[in-house]
N, C-alpha and C positions, 0 to 999 in steps of 0.2 A: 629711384630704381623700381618700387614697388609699383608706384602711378605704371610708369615704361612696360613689366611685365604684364599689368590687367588690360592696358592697352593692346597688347600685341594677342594676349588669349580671346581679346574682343573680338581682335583682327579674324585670327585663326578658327572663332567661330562660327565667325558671318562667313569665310571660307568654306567651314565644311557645310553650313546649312546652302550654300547656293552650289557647292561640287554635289551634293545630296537633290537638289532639286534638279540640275543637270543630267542625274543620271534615273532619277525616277519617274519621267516623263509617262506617259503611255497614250496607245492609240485603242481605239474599238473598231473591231473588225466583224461584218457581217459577210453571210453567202447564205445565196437563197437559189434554190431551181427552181424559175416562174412557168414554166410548163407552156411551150408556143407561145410565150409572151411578143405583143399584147391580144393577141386573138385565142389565146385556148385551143383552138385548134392544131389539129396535125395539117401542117402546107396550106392552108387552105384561111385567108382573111375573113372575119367579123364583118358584122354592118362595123359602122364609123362609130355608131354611140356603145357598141358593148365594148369598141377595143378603149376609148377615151375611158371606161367605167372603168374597167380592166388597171389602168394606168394610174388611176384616182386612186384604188383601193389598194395595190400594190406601193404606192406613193406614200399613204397613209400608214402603213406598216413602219415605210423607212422613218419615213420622219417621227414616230410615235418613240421609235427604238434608237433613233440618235437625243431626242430631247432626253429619252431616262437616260441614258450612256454620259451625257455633260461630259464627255472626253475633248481634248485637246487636239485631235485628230482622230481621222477616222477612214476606213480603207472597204468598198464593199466589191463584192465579187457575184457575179450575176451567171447563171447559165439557163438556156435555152433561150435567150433572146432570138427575135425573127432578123434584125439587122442593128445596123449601129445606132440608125433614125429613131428605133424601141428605146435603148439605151438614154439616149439624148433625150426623147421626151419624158422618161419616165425620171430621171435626175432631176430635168426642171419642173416637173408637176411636186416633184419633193420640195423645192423652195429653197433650200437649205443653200445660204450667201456663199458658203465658200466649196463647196458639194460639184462637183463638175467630170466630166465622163475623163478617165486617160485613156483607155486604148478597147476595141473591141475587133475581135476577129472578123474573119472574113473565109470560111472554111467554106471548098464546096463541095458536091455529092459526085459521087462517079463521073455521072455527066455531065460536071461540069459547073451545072446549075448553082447559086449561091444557097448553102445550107438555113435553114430555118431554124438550129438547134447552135445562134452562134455563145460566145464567151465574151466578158466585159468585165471591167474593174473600171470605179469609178472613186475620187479619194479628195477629200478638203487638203490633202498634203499636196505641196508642192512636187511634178513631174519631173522625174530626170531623165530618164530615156522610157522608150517600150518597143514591144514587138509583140509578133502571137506565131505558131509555126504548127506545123504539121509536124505529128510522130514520126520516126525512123519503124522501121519493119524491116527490126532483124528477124533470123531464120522465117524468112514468109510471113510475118503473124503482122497484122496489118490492126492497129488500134483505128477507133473513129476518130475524127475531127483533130484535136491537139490542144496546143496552150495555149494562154494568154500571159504574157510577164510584164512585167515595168518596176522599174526600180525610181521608189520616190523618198524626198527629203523626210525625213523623220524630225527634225531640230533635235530637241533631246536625246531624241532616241538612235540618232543618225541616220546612214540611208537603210532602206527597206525595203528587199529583194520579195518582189509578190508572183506565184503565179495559182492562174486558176485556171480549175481543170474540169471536164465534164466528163468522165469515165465509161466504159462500156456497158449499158446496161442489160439486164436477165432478159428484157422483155420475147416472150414466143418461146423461153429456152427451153425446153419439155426434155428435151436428150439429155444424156448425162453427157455427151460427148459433146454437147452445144457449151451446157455451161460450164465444162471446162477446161473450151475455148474462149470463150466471154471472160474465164477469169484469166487467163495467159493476156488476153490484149488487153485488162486492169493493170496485170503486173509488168507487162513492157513498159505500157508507158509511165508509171511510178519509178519504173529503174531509172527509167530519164532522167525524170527531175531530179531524184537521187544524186544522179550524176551528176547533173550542171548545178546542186548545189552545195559540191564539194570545193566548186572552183571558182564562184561569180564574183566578176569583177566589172566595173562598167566599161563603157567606152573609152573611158580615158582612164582605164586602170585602177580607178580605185575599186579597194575592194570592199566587200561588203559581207557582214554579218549577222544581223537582223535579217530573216527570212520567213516567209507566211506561206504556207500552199492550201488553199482553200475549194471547193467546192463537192461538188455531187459526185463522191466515186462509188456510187451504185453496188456499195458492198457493204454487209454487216458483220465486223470482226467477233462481234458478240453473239454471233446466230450459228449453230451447229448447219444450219445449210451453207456456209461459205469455210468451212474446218478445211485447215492447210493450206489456204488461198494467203497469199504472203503481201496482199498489196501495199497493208498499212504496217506490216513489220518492216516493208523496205525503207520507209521516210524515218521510221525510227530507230535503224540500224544505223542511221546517219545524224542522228541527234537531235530527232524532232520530236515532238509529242503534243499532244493532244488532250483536251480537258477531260472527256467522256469516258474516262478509268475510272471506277465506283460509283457511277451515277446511277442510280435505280432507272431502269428502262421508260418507268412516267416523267423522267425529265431528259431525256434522252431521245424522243423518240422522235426523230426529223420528219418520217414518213409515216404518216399517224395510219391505225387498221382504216379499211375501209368496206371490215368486213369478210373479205377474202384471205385478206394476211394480218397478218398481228404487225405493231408499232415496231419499223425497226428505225438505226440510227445508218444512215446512207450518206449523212453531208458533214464535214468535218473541217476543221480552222485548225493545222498542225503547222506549229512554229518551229523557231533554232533561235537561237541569242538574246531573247528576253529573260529578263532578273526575273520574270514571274509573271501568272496569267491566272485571271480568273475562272471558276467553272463555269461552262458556257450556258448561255440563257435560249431559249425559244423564241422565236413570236407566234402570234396569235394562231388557228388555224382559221383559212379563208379559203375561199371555194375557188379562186383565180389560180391556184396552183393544190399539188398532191405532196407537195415537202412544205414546213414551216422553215422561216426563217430562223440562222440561229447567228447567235453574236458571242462576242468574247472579248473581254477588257483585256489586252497585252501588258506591262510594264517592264 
């Protein structure tokens, strides 16, 4: 009987040590705003050799920042890509074997034209669906461009509702009545996503509770210049949060001075149904863009 009991608490350990690995899986999640990526420029192409440079050195970042991470998966979100083809190159200049683009917008300007400021997620996890959409404007307030989403296989973690966002930015605001309006079309479209992630389920219904919304929303909650602007209380009235709570503004600061303004933090990785997440990291700063990369360990 005694054999029989040591046996079955054997059993029921090696149980809990693999129900314990099952549920403590985690992914690393990165978003970076490359700034007219790959040409730096507004609208306007590079010769050939500075957008390929452009590509290398951006490339170099990811890969620098998935080698430290050694995570099990990994989920990154891109904004101001010129098109999907940026996107595409710039994943396979990364290398990385299982690294591969899922969905990238296709937003375009008044007239029509296809935007230069578009949205991408790219992930070593397996795709289960995506899309990307245009904001809604209610009462008239017309946000720019929209979202990018995909919902992908987590294994561990299970599925993983992503969406990435590229928000309205200050730029030219000098009125007080410009910026805010600038911040009304932040906080529309954050209501959004609020919204749709109250209820996401996939195509065929299942639902989902792991969720990430990730990129450049062009506002700093910790800067008395955006005081009463609600954009990132609304992702949080809905049970999301974000690592950048007590961080000293030297390891916080996405959008480093350049001089003219001081280091604020503009780009943010806020989740919902992870056991825990660590405080988010930096990358380097590099002169191919005006924000650093930041990353974040999920579990």
């Amino acid at each position: 009987m005694r054999m029989a009991a040591e046996k079955i608490q054997g059993r029921l350990a090696v149980l809990v040590a693999l129900l314990t690995a099952l549920v403590s899986g985690e992914v690393v999640c990165g978003t970076w705003n490359l700034q007219w990526f790959p040409s730096g420029r507004a609208e306007h192409r590079a010769p050939k050799n500075v957008e390929e440079a452009n590509i290398s050195v951006a490339a170099g970042v990811i890969r620098t920042g998935l080698e430290s991470a050694k995570a099990t998966g990994a989920i990154l979100f891109f904004q101001e890509l010129r098109d999907e083809s940026a996107c595409v190159n710039l994943v396979a200049k990364v290398g990385h074997p299982n690294l591969s683009v899922a969905v990238v917008s296709a937003f375009r300007e008044w007239d029509r034209r296809l935007g230069w400021q578009q949205c991408g997620i790219a992930t070593t996890l397996p795709v289960i669906e995506t899309s990307w959409s245009y904001w809604r404007h209610p009462q008239k307030v017309v946000p720019p461009r929209g979202y990018v989403y995909a919902v992908l296989d987590g294994g561990e973690q299970g599925l993983i509702a992503c969406f990435c966002l590229h928000l309205k930015s200050n730029y030219g605001a000098a009125k007080p009545e410009v910026r805010a309006l600038n911040a009304r079309k932040r906080e529309v479209a954050v209501a959004q996503i609020a919204e749709l992630a109250k209820k996401i389920r996939t195509r065929d219904g299942r639902g989902v509770t792991h969720v990430v919304v990730a990129g450049d929303f062009n506002m700093d909650p910790y800067s008395g210049q955006f005081a009463g602007e609600k954009t990132c209380d609304l992702l949080k009235a809905v049970g999301f949060a974000t690592g950048w709570e007590g961080v000293a503004l030297a390891r916080r600061g996405t959008h480093p001075s350049r001089g003219r303004y001081p280091d604020s933090t503009l780009d943010f990785i806020f989740h919902r149904g992870f056991v825990g997440a660590e405080e988010p990291t930096l990358g380097p700063v590099v002169p191919l863009s005006d924000h650093r990369m930041v990353w974040q360990r999920l579990k």
